[in-house]
Each structure stands twice: as C-alpha cells, then as structure tokens.
C-alpha positions in Angstrom: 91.9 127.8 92.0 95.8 127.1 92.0 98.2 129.3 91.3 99.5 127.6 88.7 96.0 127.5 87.3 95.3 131.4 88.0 98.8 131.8 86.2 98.0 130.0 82.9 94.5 131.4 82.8 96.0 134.6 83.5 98.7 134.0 79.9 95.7 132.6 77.8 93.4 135.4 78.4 96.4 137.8 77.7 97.5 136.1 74.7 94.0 136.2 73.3 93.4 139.9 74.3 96.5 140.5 72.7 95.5 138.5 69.1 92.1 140.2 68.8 93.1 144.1 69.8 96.9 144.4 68.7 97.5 141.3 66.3 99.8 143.2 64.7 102.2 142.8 67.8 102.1 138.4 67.2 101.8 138.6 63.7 103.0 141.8 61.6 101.8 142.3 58.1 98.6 142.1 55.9 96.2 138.9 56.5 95.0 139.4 53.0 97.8 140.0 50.9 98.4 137.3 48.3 101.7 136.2 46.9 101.3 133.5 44.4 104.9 132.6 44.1 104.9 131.7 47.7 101.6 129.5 47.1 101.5 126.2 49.1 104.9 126.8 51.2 104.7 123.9 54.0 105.5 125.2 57.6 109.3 126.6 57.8 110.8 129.6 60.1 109.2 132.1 57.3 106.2 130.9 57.2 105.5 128.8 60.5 101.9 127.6 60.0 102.9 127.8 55.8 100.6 129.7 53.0 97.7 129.2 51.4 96.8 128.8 48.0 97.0 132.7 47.0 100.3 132.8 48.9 98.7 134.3 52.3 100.3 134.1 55.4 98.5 131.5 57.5 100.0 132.3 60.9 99.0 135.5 60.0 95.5 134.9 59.1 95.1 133.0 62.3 96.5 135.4 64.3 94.1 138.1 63.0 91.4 135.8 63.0 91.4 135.8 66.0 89.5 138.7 66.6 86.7 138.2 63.6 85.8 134.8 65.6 85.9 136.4 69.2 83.8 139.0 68.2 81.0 136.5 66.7 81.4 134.4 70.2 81.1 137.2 72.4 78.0 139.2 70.1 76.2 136.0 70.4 77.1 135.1 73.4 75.9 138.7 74.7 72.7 138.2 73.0 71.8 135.2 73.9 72.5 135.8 77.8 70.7 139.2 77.2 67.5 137.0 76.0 67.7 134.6 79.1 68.3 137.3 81.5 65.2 139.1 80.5 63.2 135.7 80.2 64.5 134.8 83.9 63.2 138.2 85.6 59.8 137.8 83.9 59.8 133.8 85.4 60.8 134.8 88.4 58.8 137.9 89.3 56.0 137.2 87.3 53.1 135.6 88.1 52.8 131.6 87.9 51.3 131.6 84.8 53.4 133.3 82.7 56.1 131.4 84.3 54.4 128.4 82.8 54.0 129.5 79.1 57.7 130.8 78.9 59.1 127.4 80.6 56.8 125.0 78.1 58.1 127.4 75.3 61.3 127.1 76.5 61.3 123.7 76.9 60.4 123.0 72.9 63.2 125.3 72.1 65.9 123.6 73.9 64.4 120.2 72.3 65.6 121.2 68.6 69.0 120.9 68.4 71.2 124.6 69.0 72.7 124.3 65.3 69.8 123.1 63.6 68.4 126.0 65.0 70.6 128.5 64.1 70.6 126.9 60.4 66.9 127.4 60.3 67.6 130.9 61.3 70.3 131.7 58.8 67.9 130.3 55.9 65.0 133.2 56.8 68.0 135.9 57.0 70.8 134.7 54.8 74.6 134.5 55.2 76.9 136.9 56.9 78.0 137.8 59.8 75.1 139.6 61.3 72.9 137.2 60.6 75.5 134.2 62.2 75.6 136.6 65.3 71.9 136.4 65.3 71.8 132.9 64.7 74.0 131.7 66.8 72.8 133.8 69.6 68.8 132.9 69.5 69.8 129.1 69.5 72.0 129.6 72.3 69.0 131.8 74.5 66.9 128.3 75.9 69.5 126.9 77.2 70.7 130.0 79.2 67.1 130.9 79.9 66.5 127.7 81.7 69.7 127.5 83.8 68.7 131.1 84.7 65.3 130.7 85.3 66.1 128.3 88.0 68.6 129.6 89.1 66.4 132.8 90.5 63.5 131.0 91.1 65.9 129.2 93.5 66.7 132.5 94.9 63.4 134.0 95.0 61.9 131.0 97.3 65.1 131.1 99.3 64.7 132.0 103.4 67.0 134.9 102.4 63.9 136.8 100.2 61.8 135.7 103.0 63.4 137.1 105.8 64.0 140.2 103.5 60.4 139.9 103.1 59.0 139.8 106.9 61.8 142.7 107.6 59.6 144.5 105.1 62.1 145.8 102.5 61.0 146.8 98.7 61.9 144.5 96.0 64.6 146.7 94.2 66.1 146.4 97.7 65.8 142.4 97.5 66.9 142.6 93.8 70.0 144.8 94.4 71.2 143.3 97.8 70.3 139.5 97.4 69.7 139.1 93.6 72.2 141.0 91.6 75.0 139.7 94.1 74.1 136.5 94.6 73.4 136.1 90.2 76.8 138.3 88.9 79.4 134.9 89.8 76.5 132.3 88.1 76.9 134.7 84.9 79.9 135.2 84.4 80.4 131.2 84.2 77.6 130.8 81.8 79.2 133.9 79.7 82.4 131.9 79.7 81.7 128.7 78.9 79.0 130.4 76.2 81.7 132.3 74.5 83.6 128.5 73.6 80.4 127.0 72.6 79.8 130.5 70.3 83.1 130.1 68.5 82.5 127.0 67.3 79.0 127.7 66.1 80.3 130.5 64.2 82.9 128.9 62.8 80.7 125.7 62.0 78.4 128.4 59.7 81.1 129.9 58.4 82.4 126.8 57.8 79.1 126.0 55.7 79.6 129.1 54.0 76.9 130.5 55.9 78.9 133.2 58.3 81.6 135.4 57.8 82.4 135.4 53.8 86.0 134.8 52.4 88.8 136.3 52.1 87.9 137.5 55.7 90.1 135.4 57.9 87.3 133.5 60.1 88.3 130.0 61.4 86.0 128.7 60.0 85.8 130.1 56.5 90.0 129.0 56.8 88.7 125.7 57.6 86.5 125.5 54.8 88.9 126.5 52.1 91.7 124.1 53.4 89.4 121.3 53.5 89.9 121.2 49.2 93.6 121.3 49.6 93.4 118.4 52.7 95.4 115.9 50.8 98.8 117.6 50.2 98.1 120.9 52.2 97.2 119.7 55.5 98.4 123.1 57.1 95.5 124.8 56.1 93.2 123.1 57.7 95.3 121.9 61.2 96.1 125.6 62.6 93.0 127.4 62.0 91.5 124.0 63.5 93.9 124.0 66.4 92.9 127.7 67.4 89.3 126.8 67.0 89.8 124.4 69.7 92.1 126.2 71.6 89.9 129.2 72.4 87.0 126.8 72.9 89.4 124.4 75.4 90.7 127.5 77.5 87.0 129.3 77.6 85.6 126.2 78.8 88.6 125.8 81.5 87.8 129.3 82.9 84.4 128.9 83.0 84.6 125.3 84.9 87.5 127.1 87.0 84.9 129.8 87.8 82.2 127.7 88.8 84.2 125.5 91.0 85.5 129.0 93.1 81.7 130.0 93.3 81.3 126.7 95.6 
C-alpha cells in the first residue's frame, strides 16, 4: 500500500468518522428544519448543495446522513458476517454431513438474487429501519458464509493443523494460534467491502420507501424525494447520489487495499 494511498484512506475514513459522530463540526444546524421561503434555492455559497422543497438544507441533510446510512451498512453488515462466521465454524468443525446440508442450503440462497431477497424479507416484516437492517443483513449472510466456509476449510486441511495435530495440541489451541490469526485480515476485508455493498442496499429500500421513513435524512429516502423534483431540481437527487457512491467507492478501495496487503 502506498503512501499516498495509506494517506487518502487515512482522510476518507476521518472525514467519514467525522460526518457520522460530530456532523455538527462539517455542517452546523438542524437537518430537519424547514424554511419555505428558501424552497428550491439552486447551489450558491449559502446553500452549497441548495434546499429542498420545504427549504431544508441539503448539505446539511447529507452531511447528517451520513451517520443514519453508516449505521444501516455497518448493522447489517455485522449481522450478516455474524451469520457466516457461525455457519463457517459449524462447516468447518463439524462433521461432513452437516457440512453438506449447510453448503447445498447455502448454495440456493446465494442463487436468489441479495435484493430480491431482502425485498422478500421486508414484505414478511414491513418497512423501517430495523427491519432494512434485518433485510439487508440475511441477504448479505450466503455470500459471506461461502467465502468463509472455504476459507477455513482451507485452513483446517492445511499442513499447519496437521502438524499442530501430530504435536498433539487441543483444538482451542489450533483455533486461537492458527485460526483466529490466520482468519482476523480475511475479515476485516469482507467487513469492508460489506459495509459499501450495505449502504447501497439500504439506501436502494429506503429508496423504495421500504427503510428508513422520511423526513429522516437517509440517502436514499433523499434520493427518493428528489427524484419528483428531477427536472428543474437536479440537486436533490445529485449530492445525496454522489455520497451514496462515495462511501461505497472508498469502502470498496479499502477493502481491495486490504486484501492486496494480506498477499
């Protein structure tokens, strides 16, 4: 990883920190109050991404936003990698059989499409956040489960457990030695590039109407109450949009960054 590289990684995940916990510090005042005077202002140096229809702030709403859509990404994310963790222990220390069942039900999981299933989800709990957390984070679980489940099989049947084997230590000893250590750098790419993927889920629900509710300032919710005003308000839509693909760009960068400096 360059320096440059380790620098600009180093800004975005600041920056971002910095939006979700203190987004008062980028963007000072209240993302919900309404000024109708002020409706429809295009971008100027009091209003840089312009105002919504009520008069909101939209650089202000983004900027808060920011931790309403990180907090779905990394809820689901944590829940989904929670789900394949626990499916990739039972694979990989439990006997062939159950090995089988999980991978064959894992394998017509992964075959319906990650949003379709989170839709399907969402009609059997109903809108909200919760239940896009939820959503987004059982659709994501297959696909973790199987990189994961391979990924410690690999290790199981490596000469490394062998020898640990032969020189007769326990298996917590194999698990917390060779497993754990040898797992930790595999995760925390899969948790990085998840947390991208999980924004735009979210936001693609929300989006729907079918995550966080309005006048909340989710991304995607933005996105979906822009989308009316497209043809003369094209604000609306473009920043929300723009962060959106921002946090999924830069998650996606440190998790590729991350798996390139594991090999």
């Amino acid at each position: 990883m360059s320096r440059t590289a380790k620098i600009l990684a180093t800004l975005f995940v600041g920056l971002v920190v910095t939006a979700a916990l203190f987004p008062s510090l980028l963007a000072p005042g209240d993302p919900l109050a309404v000024n109708p005077s002020e409706a429809f202002q295009a971008p100027s140096l009091q209003y840089p991404f312009g105002t919504d229809e009520s008069g909101r702030n939209v650089y202000t709403r983004v900027v808060h936003g920011t931790a309403d859509s990180l907090t779905i990404g990394l809820a689901a994310t944590a829940l989904g990698m929670g789900i394949a963790i626990l499916l990739g222990v039972i694979t990989a220390f439990g006997p062939r059989w159950i090995d089988s069942v999980i991978l064959r039900l894992l394998e017509v999981l992964y075959a319906i499409p990650a949003l379709l299933m989170a839709l399907l989800i969402i009609a059997f709990t109903g809108p909200g956040t919760t239940p896009a957390i939820i959503a987004v984070g059982l659709s994501t679980a297959p696909g973790y489960s199987r990189l994961i489940r391979t990924h410690l099989r690999t290790l199981v049947n490596s000469e490394m457990f062998d020898a640990a084997t032969v020189l007769g230590h326990s298996r917590w000893h194999k698990v917390r030695n060779h497993l754990i250590p040898n797992t930790l750098s595999t995760l925390l790419a899969l948790i990085t590039l998840g947390i991208g993927q999980a924004v735009i889920w979210a936001s693609a629900l929300s989006f729907l109407g079918l995550g966080t509710p309005p006048p909340a300032p989710e991304w995607g919710a933005m996105l979906a109450n822009g989308r009316t005003y497209l043809h003369f308000a094209w604000w609306l839509t473009v920043f929300p949009g723009a962060a959106i693909v921002t946090i999924a760009a830069g998650a996606t960068l440190l998790g590729r960054t991350a798996t390139r400096s594991r090999t």
